[in-house]
FILONU-839586 format. One record per atom (N, C-alpha, C, O, CB): x, y, z. Coordinates in steps of 0.2 Angstrom, whole numbers, plus 5000, padded with zeros to 4 digits. Glycine has a CB too. Layout:
% FILONU-839586
XYZ ...
//
This chain:
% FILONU-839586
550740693839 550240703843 549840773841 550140823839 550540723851 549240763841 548740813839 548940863844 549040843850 548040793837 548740953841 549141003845 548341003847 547840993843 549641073842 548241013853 547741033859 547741103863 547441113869 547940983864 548041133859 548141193864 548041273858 548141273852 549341183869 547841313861 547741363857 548141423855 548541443859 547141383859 548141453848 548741523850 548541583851 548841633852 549241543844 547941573851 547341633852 547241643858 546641653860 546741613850 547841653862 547841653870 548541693871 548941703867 547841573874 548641733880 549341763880 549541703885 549141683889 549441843882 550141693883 550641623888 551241673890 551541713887 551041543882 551341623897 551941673899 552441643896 552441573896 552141693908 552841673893 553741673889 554241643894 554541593894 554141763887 554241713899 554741693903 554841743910 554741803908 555441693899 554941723917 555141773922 555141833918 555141813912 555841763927 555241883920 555341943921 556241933921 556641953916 554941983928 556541893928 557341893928 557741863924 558341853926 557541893933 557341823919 557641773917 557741823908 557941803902 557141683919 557541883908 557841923902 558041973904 557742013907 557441943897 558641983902 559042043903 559642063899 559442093895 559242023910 560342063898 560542093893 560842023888 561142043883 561142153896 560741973889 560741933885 560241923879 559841963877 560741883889 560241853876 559841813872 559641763875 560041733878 560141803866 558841753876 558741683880 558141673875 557641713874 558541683889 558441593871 557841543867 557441513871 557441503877 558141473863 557041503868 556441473872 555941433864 555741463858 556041553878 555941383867 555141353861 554641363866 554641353872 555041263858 554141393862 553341393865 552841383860 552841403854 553241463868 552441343863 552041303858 552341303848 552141313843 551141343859 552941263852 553041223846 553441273841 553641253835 552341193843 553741353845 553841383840 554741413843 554841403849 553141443838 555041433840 555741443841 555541513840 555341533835 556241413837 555941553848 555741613851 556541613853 556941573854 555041623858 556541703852 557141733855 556841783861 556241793861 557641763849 557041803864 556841863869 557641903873 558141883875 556441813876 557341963873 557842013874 557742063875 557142063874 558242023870 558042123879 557742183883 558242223876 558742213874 558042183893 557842293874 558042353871 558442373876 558642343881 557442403869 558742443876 559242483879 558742513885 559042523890 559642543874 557942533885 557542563887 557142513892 556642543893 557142593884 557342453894 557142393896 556542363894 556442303895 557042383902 556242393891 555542343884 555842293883 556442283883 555442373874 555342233883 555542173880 555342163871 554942183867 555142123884 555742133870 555842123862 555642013861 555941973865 556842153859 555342013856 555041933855 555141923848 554741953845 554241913858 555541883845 555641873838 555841813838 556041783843 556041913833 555641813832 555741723827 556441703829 556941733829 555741743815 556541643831 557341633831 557641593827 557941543828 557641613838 557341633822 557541593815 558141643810 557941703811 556641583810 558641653806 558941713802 558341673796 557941623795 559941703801 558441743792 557841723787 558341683781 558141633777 557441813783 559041713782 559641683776 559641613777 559241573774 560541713777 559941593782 560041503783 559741473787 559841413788 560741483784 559241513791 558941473798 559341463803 559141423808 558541413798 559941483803 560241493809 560041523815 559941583814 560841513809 559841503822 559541523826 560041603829 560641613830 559441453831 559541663831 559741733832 560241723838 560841743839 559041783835 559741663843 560041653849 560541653850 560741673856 559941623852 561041623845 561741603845 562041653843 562641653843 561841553841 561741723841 562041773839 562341833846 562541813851 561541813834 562341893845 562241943850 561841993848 561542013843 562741963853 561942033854 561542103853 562042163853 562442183856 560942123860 561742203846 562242263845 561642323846 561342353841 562642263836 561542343853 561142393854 560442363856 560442323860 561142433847 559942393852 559442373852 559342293845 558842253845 559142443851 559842313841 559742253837 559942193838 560242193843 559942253832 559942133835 559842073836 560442033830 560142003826 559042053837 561242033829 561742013824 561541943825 561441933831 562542043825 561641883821 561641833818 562241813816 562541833812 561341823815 562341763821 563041723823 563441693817 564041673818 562941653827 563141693811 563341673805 563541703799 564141683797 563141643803 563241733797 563441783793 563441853794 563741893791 563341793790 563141853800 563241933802 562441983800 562342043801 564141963796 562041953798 561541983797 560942023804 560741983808 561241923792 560742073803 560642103809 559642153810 559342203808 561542173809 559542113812 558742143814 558742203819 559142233824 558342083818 558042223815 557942283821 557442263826 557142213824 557742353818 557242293833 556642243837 556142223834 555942163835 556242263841 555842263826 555242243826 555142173820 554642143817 554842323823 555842183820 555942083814 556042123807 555842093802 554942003813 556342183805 556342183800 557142183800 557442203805 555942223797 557542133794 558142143792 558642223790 558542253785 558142093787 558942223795 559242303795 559742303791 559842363789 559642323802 560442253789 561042253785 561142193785 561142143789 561442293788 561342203779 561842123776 562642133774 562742163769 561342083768 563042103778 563742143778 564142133772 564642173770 564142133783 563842073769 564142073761 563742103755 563742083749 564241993758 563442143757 563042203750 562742243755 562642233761 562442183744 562542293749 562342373751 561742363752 561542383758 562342423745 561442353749 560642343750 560242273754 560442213753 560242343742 559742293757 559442233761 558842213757 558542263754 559242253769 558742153756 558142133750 557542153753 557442143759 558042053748 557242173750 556442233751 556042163755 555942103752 555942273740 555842193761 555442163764 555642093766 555242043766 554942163760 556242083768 556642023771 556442033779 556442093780 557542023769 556242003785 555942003790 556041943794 556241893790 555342023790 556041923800 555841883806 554941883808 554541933805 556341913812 554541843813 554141883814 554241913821 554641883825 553541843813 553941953823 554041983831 553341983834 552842003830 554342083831 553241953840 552741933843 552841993847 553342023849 552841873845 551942013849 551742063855 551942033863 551641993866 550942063855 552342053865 552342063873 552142123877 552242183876 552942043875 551842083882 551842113890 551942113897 551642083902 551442123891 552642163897 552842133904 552442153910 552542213912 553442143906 552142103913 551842103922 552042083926 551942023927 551242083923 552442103931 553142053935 552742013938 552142033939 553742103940 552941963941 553641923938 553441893932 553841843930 553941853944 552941903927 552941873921 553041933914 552941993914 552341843921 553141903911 553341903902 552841873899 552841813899 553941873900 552341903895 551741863891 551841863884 552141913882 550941883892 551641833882 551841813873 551241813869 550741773871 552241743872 551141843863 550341823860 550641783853 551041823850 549641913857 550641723851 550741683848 550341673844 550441633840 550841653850 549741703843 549241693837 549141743833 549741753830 548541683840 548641763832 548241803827 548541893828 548341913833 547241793829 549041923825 549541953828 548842033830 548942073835 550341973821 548242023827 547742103826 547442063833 547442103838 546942113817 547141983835 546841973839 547242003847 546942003853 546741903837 547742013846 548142023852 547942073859 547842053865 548742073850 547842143855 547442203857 546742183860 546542223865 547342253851 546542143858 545842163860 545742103865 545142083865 545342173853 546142063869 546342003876 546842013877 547341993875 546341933876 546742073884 547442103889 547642013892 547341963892 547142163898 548142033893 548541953897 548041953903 547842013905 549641963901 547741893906 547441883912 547841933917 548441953917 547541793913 547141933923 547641953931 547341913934 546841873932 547642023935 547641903941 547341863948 547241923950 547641973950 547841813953 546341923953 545941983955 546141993963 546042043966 545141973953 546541933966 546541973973 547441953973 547641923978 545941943982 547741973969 548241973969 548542053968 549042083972 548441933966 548242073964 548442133961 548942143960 549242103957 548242173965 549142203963 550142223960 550842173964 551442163963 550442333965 550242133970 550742113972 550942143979 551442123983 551242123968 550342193981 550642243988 550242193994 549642163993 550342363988 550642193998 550642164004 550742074005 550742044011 550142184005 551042053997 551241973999 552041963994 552341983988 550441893997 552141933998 553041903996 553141843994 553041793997 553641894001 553441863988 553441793983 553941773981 554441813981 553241793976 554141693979 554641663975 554441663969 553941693968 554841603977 554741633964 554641603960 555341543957 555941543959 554241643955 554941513952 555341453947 555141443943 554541463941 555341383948 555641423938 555241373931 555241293932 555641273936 555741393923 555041273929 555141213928 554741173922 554141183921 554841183934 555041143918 555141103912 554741033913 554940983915 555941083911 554041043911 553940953911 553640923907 553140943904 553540913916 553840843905 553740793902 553140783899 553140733895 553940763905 552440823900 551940803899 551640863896 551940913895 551740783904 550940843892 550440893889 550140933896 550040913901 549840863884 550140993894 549841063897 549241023901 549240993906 549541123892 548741033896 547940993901 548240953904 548040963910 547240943897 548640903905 548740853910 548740893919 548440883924 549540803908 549440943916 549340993923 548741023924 548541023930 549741043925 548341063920 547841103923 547541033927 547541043933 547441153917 547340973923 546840933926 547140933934 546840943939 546840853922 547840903935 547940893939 547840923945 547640903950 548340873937 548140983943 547941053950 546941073951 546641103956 548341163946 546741053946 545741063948 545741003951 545141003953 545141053941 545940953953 545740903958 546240863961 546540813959 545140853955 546440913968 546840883974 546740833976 547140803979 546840923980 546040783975 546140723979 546640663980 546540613984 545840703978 547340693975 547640623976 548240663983 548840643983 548140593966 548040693987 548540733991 548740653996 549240643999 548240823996 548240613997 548140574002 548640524001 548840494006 547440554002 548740523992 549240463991 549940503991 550440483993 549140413985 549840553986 550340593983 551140623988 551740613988 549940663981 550440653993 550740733998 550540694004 550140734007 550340833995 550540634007 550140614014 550340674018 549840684021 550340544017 550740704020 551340724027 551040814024 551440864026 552640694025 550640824020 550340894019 549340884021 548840924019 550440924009 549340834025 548440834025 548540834033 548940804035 547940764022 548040874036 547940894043 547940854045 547440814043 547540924046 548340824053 547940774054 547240724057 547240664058 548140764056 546740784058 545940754058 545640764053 545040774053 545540774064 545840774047 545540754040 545740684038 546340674037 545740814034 545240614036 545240584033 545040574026 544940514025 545140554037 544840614023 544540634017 544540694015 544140724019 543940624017 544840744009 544340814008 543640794007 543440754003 544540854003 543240834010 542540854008 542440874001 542840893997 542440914012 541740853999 541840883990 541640933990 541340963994 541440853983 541740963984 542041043981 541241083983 540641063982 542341063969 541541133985 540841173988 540341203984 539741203986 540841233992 540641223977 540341223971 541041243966 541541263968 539741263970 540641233958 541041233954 540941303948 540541283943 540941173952 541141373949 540841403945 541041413938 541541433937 540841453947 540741403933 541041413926 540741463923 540141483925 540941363921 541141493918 541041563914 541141543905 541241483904 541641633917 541241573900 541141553898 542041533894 542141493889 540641583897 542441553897 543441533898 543441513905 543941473906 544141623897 543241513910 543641503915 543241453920 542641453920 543841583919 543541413923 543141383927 543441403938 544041403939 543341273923 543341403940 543241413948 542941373953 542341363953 542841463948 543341343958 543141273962 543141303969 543441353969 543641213962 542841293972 543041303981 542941243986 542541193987 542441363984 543341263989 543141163996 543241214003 543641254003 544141053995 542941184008 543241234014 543141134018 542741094016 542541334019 543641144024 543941074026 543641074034 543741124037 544841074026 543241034037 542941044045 543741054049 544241014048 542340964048 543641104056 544141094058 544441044062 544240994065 544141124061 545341064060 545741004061 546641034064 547041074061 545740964054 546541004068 547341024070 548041034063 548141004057 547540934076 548241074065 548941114059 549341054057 549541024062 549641174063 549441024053 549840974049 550541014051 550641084050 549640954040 550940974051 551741004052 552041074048 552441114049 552240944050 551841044043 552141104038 551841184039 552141234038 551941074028 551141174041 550641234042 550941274049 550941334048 549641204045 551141244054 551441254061 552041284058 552141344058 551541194066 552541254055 553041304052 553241364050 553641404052 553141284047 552541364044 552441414042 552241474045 552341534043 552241404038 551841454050 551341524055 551841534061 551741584065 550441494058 552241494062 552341474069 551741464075 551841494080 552741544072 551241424074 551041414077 550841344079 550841294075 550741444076 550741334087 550941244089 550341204086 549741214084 551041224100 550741154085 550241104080 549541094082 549041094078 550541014079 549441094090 549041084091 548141114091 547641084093 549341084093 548541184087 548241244086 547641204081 547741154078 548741304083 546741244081 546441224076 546141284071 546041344073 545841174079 546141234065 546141294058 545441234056 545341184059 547141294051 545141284051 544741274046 545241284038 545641334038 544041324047 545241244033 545441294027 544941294023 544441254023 546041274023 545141344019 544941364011 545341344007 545941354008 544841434010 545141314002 545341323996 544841373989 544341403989 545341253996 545341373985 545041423980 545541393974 546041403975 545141513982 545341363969 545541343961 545341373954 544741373952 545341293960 545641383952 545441433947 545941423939 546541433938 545641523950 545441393933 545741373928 545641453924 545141453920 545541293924 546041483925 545941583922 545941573913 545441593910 547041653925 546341543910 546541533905 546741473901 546841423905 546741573906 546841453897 547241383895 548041413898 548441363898 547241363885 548141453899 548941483902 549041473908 549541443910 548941563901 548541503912 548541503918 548141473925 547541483926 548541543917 548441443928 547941413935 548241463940 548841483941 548041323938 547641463944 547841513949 547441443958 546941403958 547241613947 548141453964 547841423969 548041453975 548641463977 547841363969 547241463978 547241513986 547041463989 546541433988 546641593987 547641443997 547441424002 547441454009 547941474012 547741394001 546941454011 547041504017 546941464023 546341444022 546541564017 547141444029 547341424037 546741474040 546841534039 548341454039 546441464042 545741524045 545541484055 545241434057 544741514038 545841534058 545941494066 545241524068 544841554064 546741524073 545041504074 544341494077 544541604081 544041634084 544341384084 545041624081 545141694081 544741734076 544541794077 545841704079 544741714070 544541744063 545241784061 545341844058 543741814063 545741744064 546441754061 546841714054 547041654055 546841744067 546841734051 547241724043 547941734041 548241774042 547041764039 547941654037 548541664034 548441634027 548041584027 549141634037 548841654022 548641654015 549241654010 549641694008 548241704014 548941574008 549441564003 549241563996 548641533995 549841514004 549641583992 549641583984 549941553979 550541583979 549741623983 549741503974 550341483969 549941513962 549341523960 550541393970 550541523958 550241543952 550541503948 551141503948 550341623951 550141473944 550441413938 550341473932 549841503931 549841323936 550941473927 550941483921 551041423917 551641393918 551441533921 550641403913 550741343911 550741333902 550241323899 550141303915 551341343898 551441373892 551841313890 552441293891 551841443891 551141273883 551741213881 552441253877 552441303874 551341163875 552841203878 553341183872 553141163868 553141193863 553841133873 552841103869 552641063862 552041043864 551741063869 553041013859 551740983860 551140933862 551340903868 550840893872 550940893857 551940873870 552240843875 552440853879 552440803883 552540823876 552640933880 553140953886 552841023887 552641063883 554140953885 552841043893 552541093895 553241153901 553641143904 552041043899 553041213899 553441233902 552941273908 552441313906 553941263898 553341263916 552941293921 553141333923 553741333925 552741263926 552841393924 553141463925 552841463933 552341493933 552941533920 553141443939 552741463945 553041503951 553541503954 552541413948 552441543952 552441593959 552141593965 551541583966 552241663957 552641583972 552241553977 552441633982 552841673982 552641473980 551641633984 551741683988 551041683994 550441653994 551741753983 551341713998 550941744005 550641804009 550841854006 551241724008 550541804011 550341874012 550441894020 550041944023 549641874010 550741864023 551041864031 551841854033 552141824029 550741804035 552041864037 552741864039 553041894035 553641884037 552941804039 553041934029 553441954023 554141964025 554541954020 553142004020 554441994031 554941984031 555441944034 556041944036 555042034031 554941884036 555441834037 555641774031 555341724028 555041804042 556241794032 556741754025 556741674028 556741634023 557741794025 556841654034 556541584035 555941554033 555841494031 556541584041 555341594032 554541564030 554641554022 554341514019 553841634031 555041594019 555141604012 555341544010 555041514006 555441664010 556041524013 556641474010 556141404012 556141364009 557641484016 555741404018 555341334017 554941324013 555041274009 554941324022 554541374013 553941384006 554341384001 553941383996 553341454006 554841393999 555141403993 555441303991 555541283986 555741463995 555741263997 555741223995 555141163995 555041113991 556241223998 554841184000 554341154002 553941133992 553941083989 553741214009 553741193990 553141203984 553741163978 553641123974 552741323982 554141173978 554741153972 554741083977 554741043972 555641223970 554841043981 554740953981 554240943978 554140883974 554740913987 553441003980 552740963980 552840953969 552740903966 551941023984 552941003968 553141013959 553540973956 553340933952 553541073957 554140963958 554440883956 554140823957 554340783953 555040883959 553740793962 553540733963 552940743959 552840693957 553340703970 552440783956 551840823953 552140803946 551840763942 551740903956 552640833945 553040823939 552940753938 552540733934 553740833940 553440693943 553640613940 553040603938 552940563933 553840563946 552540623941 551740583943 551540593935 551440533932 551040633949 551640663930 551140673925 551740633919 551540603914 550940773924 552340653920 552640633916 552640553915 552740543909 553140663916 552640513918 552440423918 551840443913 551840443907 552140373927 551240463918 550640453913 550740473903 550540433898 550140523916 550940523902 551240563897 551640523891 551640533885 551640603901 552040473898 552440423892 551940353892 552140303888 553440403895 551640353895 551140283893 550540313888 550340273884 550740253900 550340383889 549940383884 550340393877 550040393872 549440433885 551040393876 551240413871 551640333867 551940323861 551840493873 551540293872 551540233869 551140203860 550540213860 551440203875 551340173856 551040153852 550240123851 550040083855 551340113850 549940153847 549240113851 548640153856 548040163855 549740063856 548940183861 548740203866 548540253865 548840303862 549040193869 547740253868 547140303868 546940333873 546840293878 546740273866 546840373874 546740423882 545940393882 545540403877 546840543883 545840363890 545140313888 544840333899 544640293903 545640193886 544740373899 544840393905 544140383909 543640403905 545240463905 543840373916 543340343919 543340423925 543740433930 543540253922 542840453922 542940503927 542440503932 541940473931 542940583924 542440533938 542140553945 542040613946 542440663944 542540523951 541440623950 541240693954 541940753954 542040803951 541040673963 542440713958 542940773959 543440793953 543940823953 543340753965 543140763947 543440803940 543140833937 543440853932 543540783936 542440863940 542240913937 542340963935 542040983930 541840923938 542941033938 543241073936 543741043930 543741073924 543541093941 543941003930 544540973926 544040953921 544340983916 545040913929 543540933918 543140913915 543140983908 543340983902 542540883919 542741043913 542541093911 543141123908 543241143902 542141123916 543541123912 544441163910 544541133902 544441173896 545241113916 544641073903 544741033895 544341063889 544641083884 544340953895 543641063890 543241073886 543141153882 542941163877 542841063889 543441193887 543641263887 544141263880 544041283874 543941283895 544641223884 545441233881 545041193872 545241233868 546241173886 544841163870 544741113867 544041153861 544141153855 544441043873 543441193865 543141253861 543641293858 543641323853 542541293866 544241313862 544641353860 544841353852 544741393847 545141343863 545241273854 545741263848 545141253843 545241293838 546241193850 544741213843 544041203838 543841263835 543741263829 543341163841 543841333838 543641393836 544241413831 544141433825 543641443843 544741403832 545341443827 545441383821 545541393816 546341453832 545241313824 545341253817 544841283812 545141293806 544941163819 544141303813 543741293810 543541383806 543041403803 543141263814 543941423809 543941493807 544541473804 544341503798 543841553813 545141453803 545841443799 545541423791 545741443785 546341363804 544941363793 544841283785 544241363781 544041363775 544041143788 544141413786 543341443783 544041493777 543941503771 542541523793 544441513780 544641563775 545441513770 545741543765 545041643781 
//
C-alpha cells in the first residue's frame, strides 16, 4: 500500500502514563521506536533497532539513563550514540541509533519523525480553547485500528452516519442533522461547525447533566482536522437558560503503518469535574462509540485491501471537510516526495 501519510508532521508517540521506568515499543509510521524516561523525567525516543544484530532495545533494559541491549550487552546513551561494547575497549567511531525529537504536553508525548532540522521550526499542535487543561476533566485511551489514518480523520469530519451508526445518541426531535454551518480552511487545517434546532436531551445528555430528558437544548458542534495528527471535537448542550455543558474529544491519530492506525484519545468536559460517576459514563460511553467506529473502518479497510480493489468513492455535500482534510494530508506527502527525487 502506497504510504499516504507524511513525516513532516509531530504525531503523538504515546500517553504521557504509558512511559515511565520501563521500555515501551511502539511502531509509528512504519518505523520501530523505543521510548523511555531519563532519571530527570525527559522523555527519550530511539531507533529500536541495536546497530550490531538489529535486535530490538525494547527487549533490553535501562542502566540509568542508558538503554543495554538484551543480546550482547551493547549500551546507548539518550542521544543514540553507542556508549560500550562489553567484549572490547573501544566503541567503533561513530556507531549510533537514530534519536527522535520529542515533546511532552500531557496527556501526550509527540514525536517528529521526519526531517530531524525541520522539527524546531513546527511546535507540536494545541487545542486553542483547551489550553493547559484548567477547568475540565479528562480520561483518556489508546486504541489500535485496523484501518488507514485518513479513513478516521474522514470519518470524524462527517457525523452523518450517527443516524445508523449511534441511533440511541441523536435527540429525539431531530430527524436529520442540519448541514454544516460552514466549512473553514487554511492552508493545514480544515474547521466545520453545525448548530441543531431545539430538541429534547437524548438519554445519554440527561445522564450526563443530570438533567430530566424533557429538558430543551440546542447543540453545537465544532470539528477540526488540526493536523494529519490530530482531530479535535467540541460538543456543547446549550439550554434555552444560556446554560452550558461541554464536551471534548481529542483524536491523536498516528499511523503504524499504511493499514493500521494507532488512536491516542482524550475525552473531556468542563462541568461536574468532580463527579467520578459523569467521568466512568463518559468514559465508557466514548470507548463503545470507538469500538463500533472501529468495526465500521476496519471492514472498509479490508475490502479496500482486497486484490484488485480501488478506492472509487461518490462524494456528497457533507464530505466537504473530509474532502479538504485528504487533500491537505496528500499536498503534504507530495511536498516531501518531490523535495526528497529534487535532492
Amino acid at each position: 500500500m502506497r504510504t499516504n501519510y507524511p513525516f513532516n508532521c509531530w504525531y503523538v508517540a504515546a500517553l504521557s502514563d504509558e512511559v515511565g521506568a520501563g521500555l515501551l515499543a511502539r511502531r509509528l509510521l512504519d518505523k520501530h521506536v523505543v521510548l523511555y524516561r531519563r532519571a530527570s523525567g525527559e522523555v527519550v525516543a530511539l531507533e529500536d533497532r541495536c546497530v550490531h544484530r538489529a535486535y530490538p532495545l525494547s527487549e533490553g533494559r535501562l542502566d540509568g539513563d542508558r538503554v543495554v541491549c538484551g543480546y550482547h550487552g551493547f549500551s546507548y546513551e539518550p542521544d543514540g550514540c553507542l556508549a560500550d561494547v562489553p567484549s572490547q575497549e573501544n566503541v567503533p567511531p561513530g556507531a549510533r541509533v537514530a534519536a527522535y525529537p520529542v515533546v511532552e504536553t500531557a496527556p501526550f508525548i509527540w514525536i517528529w519523525l521526519g526531517e530531524p532540522r525541520a522539527a524546531a521550526l513546527r511546535p507540536p499542535p494545541r487545542v486553542p480553547w483547551y489550553l493547559d487543561g484548567s477547568g475540565w476533566t479528562s480520561t483518556t485511551e489508546v486504541l489500535r485500528v485496523e484501518a488507514n489514518y485518513l479513513l478516521l480523520h474522514e470519518h470524524y469530519l462527517d457525523l452523518t452516519d450517527v443516524f445508523v451508526t449511534h441511533p440511541e445518541v441523536v435527540p429525539p426531535d431531530i430527524q436529520q442533522l442540519p448541514p454544516l454551518n460552514e466549512v473553514e480552511i487554511s492552508e493545514r487545517s480544515v474547521a466545520y461547525t453545525r448548530s441543531t434546532p431545539p430538541s429534547r436531551l437524548a438519554p445519554w445528555e440527561s445522564a450526563i447533566t443530570g438533567l430530566p430528558e424533557e429538558s430543551v437544548a440546542t447543540r453545537r458542534e465544532e470539528g477540526t482536522f488540526v493536523s494529519p495528527a490530530l482531530h479535535t471535537q467540541h460538543y456543547a448542550i446549550e439550554l434555552e437558560d444560556s446554560e452550558s455543558y461541554g464536551l471534548l474529544r481529542i483524536h491523536g491519530f498516528t499511523p503504524e503503518s499504511p493499514g493500521s492506525t494507532h488512536v491516542f484519545l482524550q475525552m473531556a468536559r468542563n462541568y461536574a469535574g468532580a463527579e467520578d460517576s459523569v467521568t466512568e459514563y463518559l468514559r465508557i460511553m466514548f470507548h463503545e462509540w470507538a469500538v463500533r467506529d472501529a468495526a465500521i473502518l476496519e471492514t472498509i479497510q479490508r475490502r479496500l485491501d482486497e486484490p484488485g480493489a480501488r478506492r472509487r468513492d461518490i462524494n456528497v455535500k457533507a464530505d466537504r471537510a473530509a474532502i479538504r482534510a485528504r487533500r491537505i494530508a496528500m499536498d503534504m506527502v507530495d511536498d516531501e516526495t518531490s523535495r526528497f527525487t529534487a535532492n
